[in-house]
C-alpha positions as CSV (number, residue, x, y, z in Angstrom):
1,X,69.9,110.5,87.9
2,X,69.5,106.6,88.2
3,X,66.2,106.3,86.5
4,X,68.0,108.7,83.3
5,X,71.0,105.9,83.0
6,X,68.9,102.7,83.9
7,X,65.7,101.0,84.0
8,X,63.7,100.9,87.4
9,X,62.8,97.1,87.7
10,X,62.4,97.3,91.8
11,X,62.7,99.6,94.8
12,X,63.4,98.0,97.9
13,X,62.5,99.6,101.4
14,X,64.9,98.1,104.4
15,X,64.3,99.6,107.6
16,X,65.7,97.3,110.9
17,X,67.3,98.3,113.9
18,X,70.2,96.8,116.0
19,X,71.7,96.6,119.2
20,X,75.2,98.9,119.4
21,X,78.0,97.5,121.1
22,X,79.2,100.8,123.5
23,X,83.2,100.3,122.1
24,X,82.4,100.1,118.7
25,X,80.4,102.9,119.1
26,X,82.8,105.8,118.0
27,X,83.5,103.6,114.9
28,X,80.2,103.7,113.8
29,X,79.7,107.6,114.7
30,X,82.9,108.9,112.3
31,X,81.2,107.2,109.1
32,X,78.2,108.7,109.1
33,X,78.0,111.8,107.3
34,X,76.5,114.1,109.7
35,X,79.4,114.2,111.9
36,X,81.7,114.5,109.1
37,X,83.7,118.1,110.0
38,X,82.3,118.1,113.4
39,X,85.1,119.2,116.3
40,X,86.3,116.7,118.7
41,X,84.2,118.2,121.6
42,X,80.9,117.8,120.1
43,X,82.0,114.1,119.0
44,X,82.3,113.5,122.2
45,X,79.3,114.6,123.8
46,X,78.0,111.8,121.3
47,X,79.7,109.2,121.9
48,X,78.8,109.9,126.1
49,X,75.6,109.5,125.2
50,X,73.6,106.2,126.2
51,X,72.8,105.0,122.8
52,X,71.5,101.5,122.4
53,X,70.1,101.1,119.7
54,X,70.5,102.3,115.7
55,X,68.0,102.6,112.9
56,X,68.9,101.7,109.7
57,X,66.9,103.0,106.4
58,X,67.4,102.5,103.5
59,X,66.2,102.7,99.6
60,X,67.2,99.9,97.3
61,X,66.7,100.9,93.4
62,X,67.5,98.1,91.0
63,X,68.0,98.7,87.5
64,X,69.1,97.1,84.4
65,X,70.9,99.2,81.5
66,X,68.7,100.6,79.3
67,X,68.5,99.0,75.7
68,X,70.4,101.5,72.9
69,X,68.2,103.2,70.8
70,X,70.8,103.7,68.0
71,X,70.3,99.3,68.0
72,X,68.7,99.9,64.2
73,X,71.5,102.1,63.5
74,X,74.2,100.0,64.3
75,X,73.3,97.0,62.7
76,X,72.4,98.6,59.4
77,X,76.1,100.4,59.4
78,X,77.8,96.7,60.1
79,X,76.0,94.9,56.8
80,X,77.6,97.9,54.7
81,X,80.9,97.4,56.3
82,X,80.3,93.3,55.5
């Protein structure tokens, strides 16, 4: 879908990982998506667990809009209108 609106200039992998602080844990846990809709028990088997670490991935994609390809069309309909 990006690539149909825009122009690929750059993709960008970012993979790093960081330390997790234990109370800010839960936090973290209810914005990913695959614990969206999850019950309360399995949430907290989770957030028992002895995580100390999280990996981060990620794919960039910068664009630019695409250039109109009606351009010619345009400018010859504004020197009638002139």
């Amino acid at each position: 879908y990006f690539s149909e609106k825009l122009k690929v200039e750059d993709i960008q992998n970012i993979n790093y990982k960081f330390d997790i602080i234990k109370e800010l844990l839960p936090y973290l846990i209810k914005m990913t998506p695959l614990t969206w809709g999850k019950n309360t028990e399995k949430l907290e088997l989770i957030f028992k667990k002895n995580l100390l670490n999280i990996t981060v991935d990620l794919v960039v994609i910068i664009g630019k809009k695409k250039e109109s390809t009606n351009k010619f069309l345009v400018d010859k309909s504004i020197k009638y209108i002139q």
